[in-house]
C-alpha positions in Angstrom: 21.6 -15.7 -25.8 21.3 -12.2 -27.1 24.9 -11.7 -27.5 24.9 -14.9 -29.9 24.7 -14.7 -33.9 21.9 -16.1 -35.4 21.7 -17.5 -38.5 18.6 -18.5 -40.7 19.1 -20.9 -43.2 16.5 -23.3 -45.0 15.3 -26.4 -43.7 15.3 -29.1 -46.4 16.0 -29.3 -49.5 19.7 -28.3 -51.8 20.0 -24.6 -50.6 20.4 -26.4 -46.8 22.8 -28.6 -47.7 24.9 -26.0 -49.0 24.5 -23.5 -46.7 25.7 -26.0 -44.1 28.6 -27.0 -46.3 29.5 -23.4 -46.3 29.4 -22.4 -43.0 31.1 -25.8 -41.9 34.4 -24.5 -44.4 34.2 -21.2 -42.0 35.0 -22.8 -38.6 31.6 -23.0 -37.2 31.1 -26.7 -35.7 27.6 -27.9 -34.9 26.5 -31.3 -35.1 23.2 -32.0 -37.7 19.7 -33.4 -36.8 17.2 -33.5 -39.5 14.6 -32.6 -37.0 16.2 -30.0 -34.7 14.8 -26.4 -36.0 17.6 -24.5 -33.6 21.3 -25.6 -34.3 23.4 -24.3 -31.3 27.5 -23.8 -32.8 29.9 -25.6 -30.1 32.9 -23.6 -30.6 31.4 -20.4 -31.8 28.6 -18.0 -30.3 26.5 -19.0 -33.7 22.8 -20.3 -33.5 21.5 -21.7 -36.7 17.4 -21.0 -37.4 16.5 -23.6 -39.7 13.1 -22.7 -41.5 11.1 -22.2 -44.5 13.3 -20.0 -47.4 10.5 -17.7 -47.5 10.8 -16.7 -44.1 14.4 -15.6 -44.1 14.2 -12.3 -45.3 12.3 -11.4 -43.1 13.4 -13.0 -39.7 16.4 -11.1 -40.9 14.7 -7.8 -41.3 13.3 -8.2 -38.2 16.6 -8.7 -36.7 15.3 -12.2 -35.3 18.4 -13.4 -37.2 21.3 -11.6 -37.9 22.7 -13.3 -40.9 20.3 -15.5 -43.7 21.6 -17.5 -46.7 18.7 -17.7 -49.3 17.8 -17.5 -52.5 17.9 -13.7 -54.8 14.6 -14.7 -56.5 13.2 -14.8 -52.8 14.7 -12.2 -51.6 13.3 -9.9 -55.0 9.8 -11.0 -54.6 9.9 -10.5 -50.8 10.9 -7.0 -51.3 9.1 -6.1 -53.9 5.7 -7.1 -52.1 6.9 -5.6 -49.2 8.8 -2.3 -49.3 10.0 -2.0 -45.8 11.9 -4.9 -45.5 15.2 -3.9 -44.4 18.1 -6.1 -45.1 21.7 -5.8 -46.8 22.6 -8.1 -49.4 26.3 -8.9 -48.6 27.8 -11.7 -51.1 26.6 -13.4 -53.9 27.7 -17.5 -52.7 28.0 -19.1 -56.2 25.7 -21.7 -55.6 22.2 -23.0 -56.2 22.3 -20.9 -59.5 19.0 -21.1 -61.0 16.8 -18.8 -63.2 13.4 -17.5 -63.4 12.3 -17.9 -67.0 9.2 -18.4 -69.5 7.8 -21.7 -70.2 4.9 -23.0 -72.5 3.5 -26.6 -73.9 4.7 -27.7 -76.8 3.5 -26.9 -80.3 1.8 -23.7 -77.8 1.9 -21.0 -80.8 2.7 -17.8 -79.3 2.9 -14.7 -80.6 3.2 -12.2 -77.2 2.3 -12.4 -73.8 -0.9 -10.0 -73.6 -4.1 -10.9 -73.1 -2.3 -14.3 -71.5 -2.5 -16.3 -67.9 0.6 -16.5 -66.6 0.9 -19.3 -63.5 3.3 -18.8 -61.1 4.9 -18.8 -57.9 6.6 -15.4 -57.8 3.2 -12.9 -58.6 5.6 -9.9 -57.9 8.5 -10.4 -59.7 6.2 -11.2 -62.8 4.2 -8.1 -62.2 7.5 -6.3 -62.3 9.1 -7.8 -65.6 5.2 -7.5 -67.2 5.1 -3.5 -66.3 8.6 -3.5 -67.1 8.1 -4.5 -70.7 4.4 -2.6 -71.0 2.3 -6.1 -71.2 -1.2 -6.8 -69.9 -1.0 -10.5 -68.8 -3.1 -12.1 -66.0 -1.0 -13.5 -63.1 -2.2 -16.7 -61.5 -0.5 -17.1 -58.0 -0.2 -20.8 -57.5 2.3 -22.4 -54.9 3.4 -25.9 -56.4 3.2 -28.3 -59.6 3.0 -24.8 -61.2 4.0 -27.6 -64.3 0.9 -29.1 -64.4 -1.6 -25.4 -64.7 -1.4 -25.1 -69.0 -2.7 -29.1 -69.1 -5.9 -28.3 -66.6 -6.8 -25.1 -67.8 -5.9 -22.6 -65.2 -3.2 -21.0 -67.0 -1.6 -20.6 -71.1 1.9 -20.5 -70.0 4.0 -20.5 -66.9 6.9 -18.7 -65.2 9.5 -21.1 -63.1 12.4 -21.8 -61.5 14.5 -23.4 -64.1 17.9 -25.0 -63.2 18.4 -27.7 -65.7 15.6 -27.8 -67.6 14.8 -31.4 -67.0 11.6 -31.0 -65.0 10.3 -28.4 -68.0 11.0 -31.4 -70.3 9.3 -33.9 -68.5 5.9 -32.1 -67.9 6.1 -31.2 -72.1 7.0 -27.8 -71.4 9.4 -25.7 -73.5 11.8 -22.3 -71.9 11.6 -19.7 -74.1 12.2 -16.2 -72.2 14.5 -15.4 -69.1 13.1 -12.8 -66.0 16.2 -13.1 -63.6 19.1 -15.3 -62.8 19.5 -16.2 -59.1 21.9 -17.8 -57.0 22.1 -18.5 -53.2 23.1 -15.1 -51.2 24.0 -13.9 -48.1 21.8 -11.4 -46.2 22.0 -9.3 -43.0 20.3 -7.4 -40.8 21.0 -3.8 -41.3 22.0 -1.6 -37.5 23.7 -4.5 -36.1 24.6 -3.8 -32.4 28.0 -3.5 -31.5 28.1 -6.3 -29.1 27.7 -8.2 -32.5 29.0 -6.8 -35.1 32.8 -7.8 -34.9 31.6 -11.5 -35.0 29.0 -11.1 -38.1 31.8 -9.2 -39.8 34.3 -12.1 -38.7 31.7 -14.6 -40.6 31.1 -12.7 -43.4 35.0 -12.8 -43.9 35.5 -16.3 -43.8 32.3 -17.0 -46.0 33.9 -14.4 -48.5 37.5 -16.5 -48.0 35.7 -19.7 -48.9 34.1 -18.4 -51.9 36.9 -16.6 -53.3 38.9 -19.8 -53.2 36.0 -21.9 -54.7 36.8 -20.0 -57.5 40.6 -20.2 -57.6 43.4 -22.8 -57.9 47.0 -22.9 -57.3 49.4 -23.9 -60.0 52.7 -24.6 -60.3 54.6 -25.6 -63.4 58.7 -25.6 -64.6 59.9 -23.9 -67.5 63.1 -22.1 -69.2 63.8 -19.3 -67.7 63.8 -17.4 -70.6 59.9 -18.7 -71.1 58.7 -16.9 -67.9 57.1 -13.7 -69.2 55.2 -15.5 -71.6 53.8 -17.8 -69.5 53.2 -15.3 -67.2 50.8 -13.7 -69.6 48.9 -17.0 -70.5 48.0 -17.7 -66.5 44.4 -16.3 -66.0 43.6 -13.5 -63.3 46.8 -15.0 -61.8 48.4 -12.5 -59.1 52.2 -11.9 -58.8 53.7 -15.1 -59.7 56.5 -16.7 -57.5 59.5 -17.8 -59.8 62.1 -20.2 -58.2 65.6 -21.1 -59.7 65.7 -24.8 -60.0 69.0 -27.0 -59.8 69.3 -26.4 -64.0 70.3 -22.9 -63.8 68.5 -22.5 -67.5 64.9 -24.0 -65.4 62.7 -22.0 -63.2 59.4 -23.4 -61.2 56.2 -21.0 -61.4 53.7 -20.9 -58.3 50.8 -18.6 -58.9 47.1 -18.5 -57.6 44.9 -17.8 -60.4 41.3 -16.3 -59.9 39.6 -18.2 -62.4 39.4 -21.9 -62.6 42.5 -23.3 -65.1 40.8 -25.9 -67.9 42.1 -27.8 -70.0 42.9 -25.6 -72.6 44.9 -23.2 -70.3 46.8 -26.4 -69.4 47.7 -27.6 -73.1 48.3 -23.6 -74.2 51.0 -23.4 -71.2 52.7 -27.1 -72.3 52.8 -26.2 -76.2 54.6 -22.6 -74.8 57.5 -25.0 -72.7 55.7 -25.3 -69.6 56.3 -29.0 -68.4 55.2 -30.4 -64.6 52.3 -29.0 -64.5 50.1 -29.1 -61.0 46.8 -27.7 -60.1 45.9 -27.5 -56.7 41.9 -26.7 -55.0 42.7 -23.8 -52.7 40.3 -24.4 -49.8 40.9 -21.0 -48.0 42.0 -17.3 -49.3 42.8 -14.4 -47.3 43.4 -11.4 -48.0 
């Protein structure tokens, strides 16, 4: 059991569902339970802690797991309120993106922030931005329907996790400043033991594989030949293309993985420049 990799990951909720997704596109098989709290990989010496998302940083300081996927507005307030927490942050995972922002009531008229009550769930990061930009505010730690504390008097304005604003707008509040974006990340202990480290390094590779090619596609398209440079230059972040003589000596076919995602306008810029059969293709793993 010592030997194994553990892994702390939240419980419930959109960051678990991920997280799983994630490690699931890395090769480590486990079967789900809504209930189980201890996950046990079967092909892989990989144990998955499932807990609260506030606990993660620091099981993982504490080296009761090895590896955590959580959120960077936890992780900031965690180490901010604690200042020997030891961990590594190791890749950003491009999901669960959120941010930390400002809200108020409607019609609220408001000139600063001193001499206000701020409500909210993250006291430290607050305290931080507030010293940061040299205002006196009082911080009201509260821990859920941090929406409803300007309508019963316990605070003038509030600072929240915002992803798409909907919950703001149906509690009458408004966004009007930004502290911090955050996104789901991956953490590790820091001194990993040998006995482990060729395995969490393993991991981290294929989790960095599976986000790198989230974030690409592979395209392939015929042109003339005497088109290629051009089109070439119009391919975004794409890396050496391959260019293949087709049957119609004057024809070529371009394969290239691009980087960046390909819209629609890259797609209608490479047809009005000759391109013609175009074909973008999800990359589910790159390697390096």
């Amino acid at each position: 059991m010592k030997d194994r990799i553990k892994i702390a990951i939240q419980k419930n909720g959109r960051l678990s569902s991920e997280s799983l997704s994630l490690l699931k596109k890395c090769g480590v098989e486990f079967t789900e339970s809504k209930n189980m709290l201890f996950i046990k990989s079967t092909n892989m010496p990989v144990d998955l802690l499932m807990v609260r998302d506030d606990d993660i940083p620091r099981l993982v300081s504490q080296k009761i797991a090895d590896l955590g996927i959580v959120g960077e507005n936890v992780v900031m307030e965690k180490q901010l309120s604690d200042k020997e927490l030891e961990i590594n942050q190791k890749l950003k995972l491009g999901f669960s993106k959120c941010r930390l922002s400002f809200a108020k009531p409607k019609g609220f008229e408001l000139d600063d922030l001193n001499n206000l009550k701020i409500a909210t769930s993250y006291p430290e990061i607050v305290k931080d931005y507030l010293v940061t930009k040299n205002i006196n505010a009082e911080i009201i730690e509260i821990h859920g329907s941090v929406e409803l504390t300007p309508f019963v008097n316990i605070s003038d304005i509030i600072v929240d996790l915002v992803s798409t604003g909907a919950t703001l707008e149906s509690n009458n509040l408004v966004e009007f400043d930004n502290v911090m974006e955050s996104e789901a990340i991956l953490i590790s202990s820091r001194n990993t033991s040998n006995e482990k480290y060729q395995w969490i390094e393993k991991i981290i590779s294929r989790i960095s594989s599976v986000i790198e090619a989230k974030d690409s596609k592979y395209i392939m398209f015929n042109a003339d030949a005497k088109d290629v440079e051009g089109l070439i230059q119009m391919l975004p972040a794409a890396e050496s293309p391959t260019v293949i003589p087709l049957a119609d000596k004057a024809k070529v076919a371009i394969h290239s993985v691009c980087r960046e995602d390909i819209f629609w306008k890259t797609i209608e810029s490479l047809k009005s420049a000759g391109a013609s059969s175009i074909l973008v293709l999800p990359i589910e793993k790159l390697a390096n």
